[in-house]
Structure formats: C-alpha cells, structure tokens
C-alpha positions in Angstrom: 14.6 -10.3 -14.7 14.8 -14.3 -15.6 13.9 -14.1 -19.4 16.2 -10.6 -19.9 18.5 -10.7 -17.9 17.8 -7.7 -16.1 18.6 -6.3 -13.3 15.7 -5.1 -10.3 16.1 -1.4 -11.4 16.2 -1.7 -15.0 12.9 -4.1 -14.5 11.1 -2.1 -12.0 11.8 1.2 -14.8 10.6 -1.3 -18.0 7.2 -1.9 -16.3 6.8 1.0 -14.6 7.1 0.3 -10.8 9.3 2.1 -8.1 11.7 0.1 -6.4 10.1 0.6 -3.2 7.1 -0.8 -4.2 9.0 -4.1 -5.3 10.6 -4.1 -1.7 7.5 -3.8 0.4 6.8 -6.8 2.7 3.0 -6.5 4.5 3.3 -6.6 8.1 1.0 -9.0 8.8 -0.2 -7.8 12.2 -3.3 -8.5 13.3 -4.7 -5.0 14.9 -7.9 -6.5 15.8 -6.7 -9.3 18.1 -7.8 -7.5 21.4 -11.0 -7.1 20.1 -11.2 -10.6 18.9 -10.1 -12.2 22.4 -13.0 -9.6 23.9 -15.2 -10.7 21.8 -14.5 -15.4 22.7 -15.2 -14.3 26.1 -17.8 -12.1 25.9 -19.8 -15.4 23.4 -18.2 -17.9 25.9 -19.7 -16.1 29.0 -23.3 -15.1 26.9 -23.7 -18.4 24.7 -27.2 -17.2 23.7 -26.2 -13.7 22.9 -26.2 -13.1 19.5 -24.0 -10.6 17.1 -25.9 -7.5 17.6 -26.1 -7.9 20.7 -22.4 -8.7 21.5 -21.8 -5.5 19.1 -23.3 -3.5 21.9 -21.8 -5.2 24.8 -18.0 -4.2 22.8 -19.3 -0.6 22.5 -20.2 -0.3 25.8 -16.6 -1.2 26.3 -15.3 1.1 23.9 -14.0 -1.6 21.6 -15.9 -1.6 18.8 -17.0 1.2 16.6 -18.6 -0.2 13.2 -20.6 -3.1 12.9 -19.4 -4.4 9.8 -16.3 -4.7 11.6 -18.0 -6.4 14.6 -19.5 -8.8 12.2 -16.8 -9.7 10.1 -14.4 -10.6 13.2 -17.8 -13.0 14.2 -18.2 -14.5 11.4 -14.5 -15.3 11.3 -14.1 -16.9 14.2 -17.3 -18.7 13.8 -19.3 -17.7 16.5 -22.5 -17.5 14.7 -25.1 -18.7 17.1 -27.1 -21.9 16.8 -30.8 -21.7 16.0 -33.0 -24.2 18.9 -35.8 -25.5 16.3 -39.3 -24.9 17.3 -42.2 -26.2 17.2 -44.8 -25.1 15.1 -47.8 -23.8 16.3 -51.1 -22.5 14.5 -50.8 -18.9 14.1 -52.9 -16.4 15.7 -54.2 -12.7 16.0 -51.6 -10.5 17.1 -52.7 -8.3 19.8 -51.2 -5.0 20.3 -51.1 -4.1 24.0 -51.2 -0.4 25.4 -47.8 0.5 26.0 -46.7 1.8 29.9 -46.2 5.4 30.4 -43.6 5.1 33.3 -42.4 2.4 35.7 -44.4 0.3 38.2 -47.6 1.3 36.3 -48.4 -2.2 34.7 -46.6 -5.9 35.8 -47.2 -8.6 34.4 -46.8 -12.4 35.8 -46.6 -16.1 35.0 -45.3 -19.0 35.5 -42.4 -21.3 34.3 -41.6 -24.9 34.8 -37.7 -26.9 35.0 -36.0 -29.1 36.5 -32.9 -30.1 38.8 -30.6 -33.1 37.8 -32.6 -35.7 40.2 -35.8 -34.9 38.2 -37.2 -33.1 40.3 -39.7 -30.3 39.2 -39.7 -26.9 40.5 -41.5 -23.5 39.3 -40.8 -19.9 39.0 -42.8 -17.3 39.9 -41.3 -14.3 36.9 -42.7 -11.0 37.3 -42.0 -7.9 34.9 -42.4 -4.4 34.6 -44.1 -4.1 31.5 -42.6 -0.4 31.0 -39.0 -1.0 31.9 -39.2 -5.0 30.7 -37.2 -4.9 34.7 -37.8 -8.4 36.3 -38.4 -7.2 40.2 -38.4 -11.0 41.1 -38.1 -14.3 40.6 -39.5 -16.7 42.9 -37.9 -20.6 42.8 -40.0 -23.5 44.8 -41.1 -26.8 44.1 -45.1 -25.5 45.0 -46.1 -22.2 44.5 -49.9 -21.7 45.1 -52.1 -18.3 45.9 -50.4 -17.3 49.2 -46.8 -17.6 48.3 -47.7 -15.4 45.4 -49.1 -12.9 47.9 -46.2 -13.1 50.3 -44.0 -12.1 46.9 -45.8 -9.5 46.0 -46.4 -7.8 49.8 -42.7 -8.2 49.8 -42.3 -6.1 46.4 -44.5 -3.7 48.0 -42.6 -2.7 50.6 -39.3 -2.4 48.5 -40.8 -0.8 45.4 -44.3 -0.2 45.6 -47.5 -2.0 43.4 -48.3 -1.6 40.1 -51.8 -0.4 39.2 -52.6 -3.4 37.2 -51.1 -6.8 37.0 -52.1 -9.1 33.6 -51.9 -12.5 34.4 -53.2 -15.8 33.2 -56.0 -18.4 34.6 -54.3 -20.5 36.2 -55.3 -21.5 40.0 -53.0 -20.0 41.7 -53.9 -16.1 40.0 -57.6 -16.5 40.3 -58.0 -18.3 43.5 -59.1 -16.2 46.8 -56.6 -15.2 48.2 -54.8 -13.2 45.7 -58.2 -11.7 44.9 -58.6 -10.8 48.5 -55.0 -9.2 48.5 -56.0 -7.1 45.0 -59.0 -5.7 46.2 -57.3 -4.8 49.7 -54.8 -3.4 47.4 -56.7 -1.4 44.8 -54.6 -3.4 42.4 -56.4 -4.6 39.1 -55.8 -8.1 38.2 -56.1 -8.4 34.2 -56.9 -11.8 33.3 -56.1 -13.2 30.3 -58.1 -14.7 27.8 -57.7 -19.0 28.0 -55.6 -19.6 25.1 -54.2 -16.6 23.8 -51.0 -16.3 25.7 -50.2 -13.7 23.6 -52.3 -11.2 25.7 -49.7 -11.6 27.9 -47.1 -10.8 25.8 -44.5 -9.7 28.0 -43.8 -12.5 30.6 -44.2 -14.7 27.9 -41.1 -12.9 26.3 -39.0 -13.0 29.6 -39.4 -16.5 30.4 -38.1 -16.6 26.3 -35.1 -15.2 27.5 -34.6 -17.0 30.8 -35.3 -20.2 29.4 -32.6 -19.5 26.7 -30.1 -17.8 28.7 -30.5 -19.7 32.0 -32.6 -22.7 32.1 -31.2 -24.2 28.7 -27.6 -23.2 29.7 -27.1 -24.7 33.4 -27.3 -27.8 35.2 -29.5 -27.6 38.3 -27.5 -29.3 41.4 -30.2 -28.8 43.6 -33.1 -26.6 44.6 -31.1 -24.1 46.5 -28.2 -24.0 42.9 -31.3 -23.4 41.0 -32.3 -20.1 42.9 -28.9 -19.1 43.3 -28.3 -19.4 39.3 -31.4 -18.1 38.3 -31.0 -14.9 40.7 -27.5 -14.1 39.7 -28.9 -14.0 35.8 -32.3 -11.6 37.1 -29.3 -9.3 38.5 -27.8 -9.5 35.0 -30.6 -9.4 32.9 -31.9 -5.9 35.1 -28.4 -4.6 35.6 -26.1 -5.7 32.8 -28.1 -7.2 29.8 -28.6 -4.8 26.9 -31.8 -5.0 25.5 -32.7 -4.0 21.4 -36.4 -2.6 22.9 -34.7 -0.3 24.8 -32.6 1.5 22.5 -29.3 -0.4 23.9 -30.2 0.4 27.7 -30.7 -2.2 30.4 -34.1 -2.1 32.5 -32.0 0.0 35.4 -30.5 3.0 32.8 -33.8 2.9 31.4 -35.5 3.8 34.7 -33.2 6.3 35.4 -33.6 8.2 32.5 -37.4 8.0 32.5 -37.1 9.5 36.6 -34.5 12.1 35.8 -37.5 13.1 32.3 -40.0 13.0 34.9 -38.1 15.7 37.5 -36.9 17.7 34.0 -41.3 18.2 33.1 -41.6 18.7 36.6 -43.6 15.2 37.4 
C-alpha cells in the first residue's frame, strides 16, 4: 500500500489475506480478572499459603479449573511466596511411624515457645490427632506444668473421648507424676520419645511447622489474652477451613466425616 500504491483490497488479494483479517482489533479484555482479585485476597489473607495450595482453596470456590492457569495468573502477579532460611541441622534416620487406622486412636503432644510484644514468654500446649492431623486444642499460658496438662486432657475427654496412646517427648512436664497417675487411671499409653530424635514425634513437630509459620511468624502478640484469642481463631481454621495436601485436599473435619460415614458403610 505505501511502495504501490495500492489500495487495502488489492493488497490484502496480492498477499493473500481477507480483509477481515486486516480489520480485526483484539479485544483486549482480561477474562481472568475475577479470578485474579480472588486470588490477592485469598495470598493477602493466607501469606504462608503457597500456590498449590491457593489452587485448592480457588477450586473449592469454583474458580479455578487448571493449574497451569492457577499458576500462570501467580506468577504474574508476583505472588510467589518467600522461602524463611533455615538452619542446618545434621541429618538423621528417618523413622517411619505406623500410620492410624481411624480418629482418636493415637495423639500426639508437645510443646511450643513465643512471645508477646513486652517480651514476655508464654507456651502452648498443641495436641494432634495423628489420623486426622485435627488439632483438638491448643492451650496458651505463661506456665504449663503436669497438672494443667491433665486438666487439658480431662477436658478433651469429656468432649471427645481419649486416644489409646499419646507419643510425647521427655520433657518434665510429660514424665512427671501426675500425668502418669492420670494415664494409668486412664488406660492411656504414654509413648515417650527417644531424647534427641524429635523426629519420632513426627507429627506435632509438623503442626507447630505450620502454626509457627502461619500464626506465630505472622501476628503481633498485644497481650496474653490476643495471643489465645489469635492462636484459637487459626486452630478453628486450620481444623475447619485449611486444606491440607496429606489429606487428599480435605481439611481434618471432611476427613473425619468421611472416615465415620466408611466406618457405618462396613458396618463398624
């Protein structure tokens, strides 16, 4: 058209291409804006949750369908999640625990330590169901010795009943008397660790993981009382709301229910 002379039809015939083709204008629409406000809130609100994760959260939702598509829209708006260094520690054996059969057979407890914004310490008390990876508490004081760690679990036990065994480090407060007392009163089996191998109690140590990642690192303690009420309102997320890759996608509580409702379908 500017070296020839030419009009648009006589140049769209010489190099072979409709007219209509020359005329097109994209619409440059952006169909995957709802997803991609969804998807800032959902990282704002869950700064720790990675992609897959927040994949399953938008499914759940009905937003989201393909992961590539997920993924591309994250990467996009660059909400690729930070990696927390860690320190190195000397490896060890891995040691392969028995799995749980159904829920409230095995618990397992320990143990983590923060801090409000005085400087004060306090420490929780986590406890999970090792078949459901369900936290049925988590107990917030400055001091937490044998008895309050009875009074916790006698209060479980009345709500939800006791596990046949509970794993559990050495630390004073687990093999002190009085919750040996309360075990053997109980018929409950404490399973103690071995000192130094954490690992054995493999899945407290992976909740307090996630707690101190999605709670502790990610709030500002006010006081004693803020710190329960924050950490409580996450437990209720983390049984109720939290998605969980172990768990094929399910949270603790639609995990339960299905194993009860395959338990009435044998006839258990």
């Amino acid at each position: 058209m500017t070296s020839l002379g030419r009009s648009v039809r006589k140049a769209c015939l010489l190099v072979g291409m409709t007219r209509a083709s020359y005329d097109y204008r994209p619409v440059r629409a952006d169909r995957d804006e709802k997803l991609r406000e969804r998807m800032r809130k959902l990282a704002h609100q869950r700064r720790r949750f990675g992609c897959p994760r927040i994949h399953l959260l938008l499914r759940r939702e009905g937003l989201a369908v393909n992961h590539k598509r997920t993924e591309r829209i994250y990467r996009e708006e660059g909400l690729s999640l930070r990696k927390r260094k860690r320190k190195k520690t000397a490896a060890m054996t891995r040691v392969i625990l028995p799995a749980a059969e159904r829920p409230n057979e095995r618990w397992s407890m320990d143990f983590v330590t923060d801090s409000i914004v005085t400087g004060r310490r306090f420490r929780a008390l986590v406890i999970v169901d090792d078949y459901s990876r369900e936290c049925p508490a988590i107990e917030v004081d400055t001091s937490l010795g044998g008895c309050r760690v009875v009074q916790v679990l006698e209060r479980l036990g009345e709500t939800r009943g006791l596990p046949e065994v509970i794993t559990l480090d050495n630390g004073p407060e687990f093999t002190g008397k009085a919750l040996d007392e309360w075990a053997y009163s109980k018929g409950v089996k404490l399973n103690f660790i071995r000192p130094g191998k954490p690992i054995e109690n493999a899945y407290a140590e992976s909740f307090i993981g996630r707690l101190r990642d999605e709670c502790l690192n990610e709030n500002w303690f006010i006081s004693l009382n803020d710190a329960r009420d924050i950490i409580e309102s996450w437990r209720i997320d983390y049984n109720d709301g939290r998605p969980h890759s172990s768990l094929g996608g399910l949270t603790p509580k639609e995990y339960v229910e299905n194993a009860g409702e395959t338990l009435i379908a044998v006839g258990l």
